[in-house]
Structures are given as C-alpha cells and as structure tokens.
C-alpha positions in Angstrom: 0.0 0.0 0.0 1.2 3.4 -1.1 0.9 5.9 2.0 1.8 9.6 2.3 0.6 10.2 5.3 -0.7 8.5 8.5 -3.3 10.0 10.4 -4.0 8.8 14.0 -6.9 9.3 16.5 -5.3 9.9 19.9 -6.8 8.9 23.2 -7.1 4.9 23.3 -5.2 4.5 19.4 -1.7 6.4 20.8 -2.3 7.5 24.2 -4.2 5.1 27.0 -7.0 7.2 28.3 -9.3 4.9 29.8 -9.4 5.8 33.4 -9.2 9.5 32.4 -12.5 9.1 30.5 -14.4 7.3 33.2 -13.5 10.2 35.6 -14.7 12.9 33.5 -17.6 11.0 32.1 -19.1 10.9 35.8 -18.0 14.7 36.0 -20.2 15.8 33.4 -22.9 13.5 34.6 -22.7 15.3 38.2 -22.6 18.4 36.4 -26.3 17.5 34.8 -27.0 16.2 37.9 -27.3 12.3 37.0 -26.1 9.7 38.5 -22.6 8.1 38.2 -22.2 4.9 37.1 -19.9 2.0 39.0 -17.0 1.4 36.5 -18.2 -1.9 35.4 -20.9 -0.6 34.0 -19.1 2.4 32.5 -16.7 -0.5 30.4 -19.5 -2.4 29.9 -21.2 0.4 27.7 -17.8 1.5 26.6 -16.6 -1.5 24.8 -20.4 -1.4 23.2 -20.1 2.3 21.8 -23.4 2.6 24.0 -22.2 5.1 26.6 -25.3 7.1 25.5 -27.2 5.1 27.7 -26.7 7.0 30.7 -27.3 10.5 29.0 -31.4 11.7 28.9 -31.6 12.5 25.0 -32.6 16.0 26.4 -29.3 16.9 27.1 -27.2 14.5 25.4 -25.6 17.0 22.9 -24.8 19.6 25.8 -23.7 16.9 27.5 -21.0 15.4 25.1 -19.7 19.1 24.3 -19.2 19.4 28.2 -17.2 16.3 28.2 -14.9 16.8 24.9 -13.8 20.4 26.4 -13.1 18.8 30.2 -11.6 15.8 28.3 -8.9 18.6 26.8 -8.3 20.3 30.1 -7.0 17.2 32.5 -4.9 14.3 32.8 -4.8 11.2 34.7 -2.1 9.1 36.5 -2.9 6.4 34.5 -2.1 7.9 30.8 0.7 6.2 29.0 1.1 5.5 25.6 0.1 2.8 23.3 2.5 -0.2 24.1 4.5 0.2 20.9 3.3 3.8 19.5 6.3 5.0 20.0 8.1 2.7 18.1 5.6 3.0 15.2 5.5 6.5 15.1 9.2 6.5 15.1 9.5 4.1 11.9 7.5 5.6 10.0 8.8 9.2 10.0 12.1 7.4 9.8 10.6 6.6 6.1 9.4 10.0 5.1 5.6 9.3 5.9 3.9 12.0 7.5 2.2 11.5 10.9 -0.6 13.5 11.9 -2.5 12.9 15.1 -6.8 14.0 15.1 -8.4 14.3 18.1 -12.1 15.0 19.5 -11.2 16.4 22.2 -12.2 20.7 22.2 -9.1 21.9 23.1 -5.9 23.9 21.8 -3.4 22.2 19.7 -0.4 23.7 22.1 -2.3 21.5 24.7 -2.1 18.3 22.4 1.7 18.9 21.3 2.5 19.1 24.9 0.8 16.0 26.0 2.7 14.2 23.2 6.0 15.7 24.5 5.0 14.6 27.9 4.7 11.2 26.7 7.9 11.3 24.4 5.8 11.0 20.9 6.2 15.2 19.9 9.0 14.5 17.7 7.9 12.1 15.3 4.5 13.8 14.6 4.3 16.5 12.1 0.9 17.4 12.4 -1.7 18.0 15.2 -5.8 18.7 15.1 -8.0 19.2 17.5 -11.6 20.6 17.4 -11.9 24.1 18.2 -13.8 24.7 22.1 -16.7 26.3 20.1 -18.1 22.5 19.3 -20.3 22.5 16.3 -19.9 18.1 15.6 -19.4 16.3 18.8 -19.4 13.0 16.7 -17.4 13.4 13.6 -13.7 14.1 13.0 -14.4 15.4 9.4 -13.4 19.3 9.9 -10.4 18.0 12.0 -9.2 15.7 9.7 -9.6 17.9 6.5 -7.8 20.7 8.3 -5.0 18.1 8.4 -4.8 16.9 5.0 -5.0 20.4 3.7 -1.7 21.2 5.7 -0.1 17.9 4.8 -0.8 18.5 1.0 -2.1 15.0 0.9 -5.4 13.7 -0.7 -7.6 11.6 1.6 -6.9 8.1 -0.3 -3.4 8.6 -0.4 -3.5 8.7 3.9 -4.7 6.1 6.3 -6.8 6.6 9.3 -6.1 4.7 12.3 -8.5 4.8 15.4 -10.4 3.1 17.9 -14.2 4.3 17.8 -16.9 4.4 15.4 -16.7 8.5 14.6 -12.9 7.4 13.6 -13.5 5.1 10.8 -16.8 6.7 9.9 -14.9 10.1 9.4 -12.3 8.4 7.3 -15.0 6.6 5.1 -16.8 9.8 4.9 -13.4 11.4 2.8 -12.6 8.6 1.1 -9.4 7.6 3.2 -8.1 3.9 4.1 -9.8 3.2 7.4 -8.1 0.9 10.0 -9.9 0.2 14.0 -7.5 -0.7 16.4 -8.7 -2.5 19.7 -6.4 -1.0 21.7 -9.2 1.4 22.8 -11.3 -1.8 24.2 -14.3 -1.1 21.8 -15.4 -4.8 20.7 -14.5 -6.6 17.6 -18.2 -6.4 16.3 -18.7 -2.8 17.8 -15.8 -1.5 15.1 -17.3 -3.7 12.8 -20.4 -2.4 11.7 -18.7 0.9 11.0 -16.9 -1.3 8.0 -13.4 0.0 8.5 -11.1 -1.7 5.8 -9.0 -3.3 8.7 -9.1 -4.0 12.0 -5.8 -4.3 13.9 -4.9 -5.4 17.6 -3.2 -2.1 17.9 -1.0 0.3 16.1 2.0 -1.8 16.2 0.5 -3.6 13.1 0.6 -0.2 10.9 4.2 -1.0 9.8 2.5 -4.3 8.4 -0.3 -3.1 6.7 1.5 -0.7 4.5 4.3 -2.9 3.9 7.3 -1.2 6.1 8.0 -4.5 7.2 6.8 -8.3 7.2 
C-alpha cells in the first residue's frame, strides 16, 4: 500500500485514556445532575459504543460538548502511551511518511503537542488537530481531519486513518481515506465492525505491516 501520510486518532489509538475518560464521564454526569455509574458498568457500555445510555436524549448533545472540552483540560495518572506507538510512530517518520494525530477532544493544539511531549511522541508527529472549544460536531472528525490533509498537502486516499471508535473510521469513510480500528481502545471486535473499517488491527504496532514497512 502506497501511503503519504498516517493519520492517527489519539486517546485509546496512541495514548491510554481509559481511566481518564471514566472520571470525566461521571463529571459531566454530576454536572447534569445524573447519576454516576460504577465502573463496570461504565466499560460495559464502553466497549459497546453505547455510553449514550446513561445520557437523557434531552441533554445528550450539551452533554458530550461538556465532556470533549473537560476531556482537553485534565490528565490522569494512569495515561501512557500505546505499548509500541512510539516505536511506530518512530518508523514511519524514519521513512518520510507524514504523521498526523486528530483528536475529538475541544481543546488547543499547544495542549495536544504538549501531552505528546510529555509522553515522548512530539518529535515524530508532524501534524496535530484538535476541534476548536466552540463544538459545532461532537461525533465526527471530518473538519479535523480535512484541516490536516489540507496542511499535509495530501489527498484523503493517499492517507490512512487509524483509530479506535466508530466516529474514527466513519470520518475516514466519509473522505474517502483507508480506514483501519485498532482494539487498543477496548471497543469490541463487532462494535468497530459495523462501522466497515477496511481493517481491524490489535493495535497500532501492526501499521508498519499493513503498508508494507516491514513483514
């Protein structure tokens, strides 16, 4: 496969986020004054894609624009990268393909360049989006991911997309890009499959694979 560039979700494809997530996600349902949910439950709906559950419909958008802004603002003791992102990321700018990392979260790039310092992936990424704190999509990635391309100079099916959850490998199907799930993020096999991403991978290690870095 012919790649110019490699575009990567972040929390749960490069960067563990899990525990992170379940805080916040009881946060914002405090903040709305619902209840909180045991985390059993929490990774029960999680690996579904069903987290919606717990959210009233009535305030379900307000609530997920809540969440993607707090999301950008904290950190937890239990982020750490990817087991083998590093490496990845490091291989492939070692061959000239362009790494850009799209996130969800509402936040400031600065923010997202130095949480990937913090977790020593800043200098083998070339390009960061993030959605602006004024939330318009709290599903897609499209805007993010355009906003990418356009600064790569790269068309969407010469890039790959590589993420964990539904919006991920909807947005790249949306543009026309190569779309691979990853279950690193712990979303289940037949959860990322009804999205019908072009691959699913165990985790981003097998990027080198797919685009034939290495056999």
């Amino acid at each position: 496969m012919k790649v110019k560039a490699v575009i990567f979700d972040l929390d749960g494809t490069l960067i563990d986020t899990r525990e992170r997530f379940f805080r916040v996600f009881n946060e914002i349902l405090e903040h709305f004054s619902l209840p909180r949910i045991a985390k059993g439950k929490f990774e029960e709906l999680y690996s579904r894609a069903s987290l919606d559950e717990a959210i009233p419909e009535s305030v379900r958008e307000n609530f997920w624009k809540n969440f993607l802004v707090r999301y950008g603002q904290v950190s937890s003791h239990g982020d750490r990268p990817i087991l083998g992102a590093k490496e990845v990321l490091k291989e492939l700018k070692d061959r000239g393909i362009l790494v850009c990392v799209v996130t969800g979260r509402a936040c400031s790039t600065h923010s997202i360049w130095d949480e990937l310092e913090k977790h020593g992936l800043a200098e083998y990424v070339d390009i960061v989006s993030a959605k602006n704190t004024n939330v318009k999509d709290y599903y897609l990635k499209e805007e993010e991911v355009l906003r990418a391309l356009e600064e790569a100079g790269v068309k969407p099916n010469d890039c790959i997309i590589v993420g964990d959850f539904l919006a991920d490998i909807e947005t790249g199907k949306r543009i026309g890009a190569f779309t691979a799930a990853v279950l690193s993020g712990g979303v289940k096999r037949e959860v990322l499959e009804s999205a019908e991403p072009d691959i699913i991978l165990e985790s981003v290690q097998e990027i080198p694979k797919i685009i034939g870095l290495h056999k």
